[in-house]
C-alpha positions in Angstrom: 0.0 0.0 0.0 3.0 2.3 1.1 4.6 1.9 -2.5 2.2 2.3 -5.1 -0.2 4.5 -3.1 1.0 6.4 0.3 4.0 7.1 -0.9 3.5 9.3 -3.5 1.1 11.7 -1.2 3.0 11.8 1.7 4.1 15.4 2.8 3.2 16.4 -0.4 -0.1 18.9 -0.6 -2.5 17.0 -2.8 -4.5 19.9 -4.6 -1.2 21.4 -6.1 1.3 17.9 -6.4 -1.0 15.3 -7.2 -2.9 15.8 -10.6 -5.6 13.2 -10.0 -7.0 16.3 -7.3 -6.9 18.6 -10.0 -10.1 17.6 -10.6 -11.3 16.2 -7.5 -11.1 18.0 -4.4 -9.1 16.7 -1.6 -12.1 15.2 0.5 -11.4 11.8 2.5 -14.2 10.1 0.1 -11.9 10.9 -2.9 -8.5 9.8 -1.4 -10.1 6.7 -0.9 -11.0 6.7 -4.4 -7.0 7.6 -5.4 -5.4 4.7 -3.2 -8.2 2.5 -5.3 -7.1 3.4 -8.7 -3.2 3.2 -7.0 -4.1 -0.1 -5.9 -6.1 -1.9 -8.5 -3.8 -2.5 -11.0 -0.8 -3.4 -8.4 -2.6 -6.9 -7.1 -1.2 -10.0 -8.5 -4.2 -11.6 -10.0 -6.2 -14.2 -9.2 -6.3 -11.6 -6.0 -8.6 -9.0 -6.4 -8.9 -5.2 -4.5 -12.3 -5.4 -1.9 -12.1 -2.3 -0.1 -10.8 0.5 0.9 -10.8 2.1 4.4 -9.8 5.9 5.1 -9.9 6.9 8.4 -9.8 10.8 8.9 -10.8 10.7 12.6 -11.9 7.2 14.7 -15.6 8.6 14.0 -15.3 9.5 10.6 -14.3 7.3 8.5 -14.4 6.4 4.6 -15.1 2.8 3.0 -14.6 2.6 -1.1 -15.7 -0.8 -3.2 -15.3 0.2 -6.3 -15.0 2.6 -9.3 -17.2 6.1 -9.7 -14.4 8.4 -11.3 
């Protein structure tokens, strides 16, 4: 997960360094939907990606199954 997703956003500020939030604002829902689109195509098949889980607090949290961008 650290390679082909965290990586790339850490200490970096996403609006201005990552194009992907170009177009998307920065909200927790749409992180979860970057790390996805990281993710997918890095799994070894037969494996497949479920979820994804952002947590932005221990409340509030984000869960992803799938494509919607």
């Amino acid at each position: 997960i650290w390679k082909y997703a965290l990586d790339g956003m850490d200490h970096r500020n996403l609006d201005q360094d990552i194009e992907f939030f170009a177009n998307h604002p920065s909200t927790t829902e749409n992180v979860a939907v970057y790390i996805w689109n990281c993710l997918r195509t890095n799994i070894p098949s037969p494996a497949k990606l479920y979820e994804i889980t952002v947590y932005e607090t221990e409340k509030n949290f984000v869960r992803y199954r799938g494509d919607y961008i």
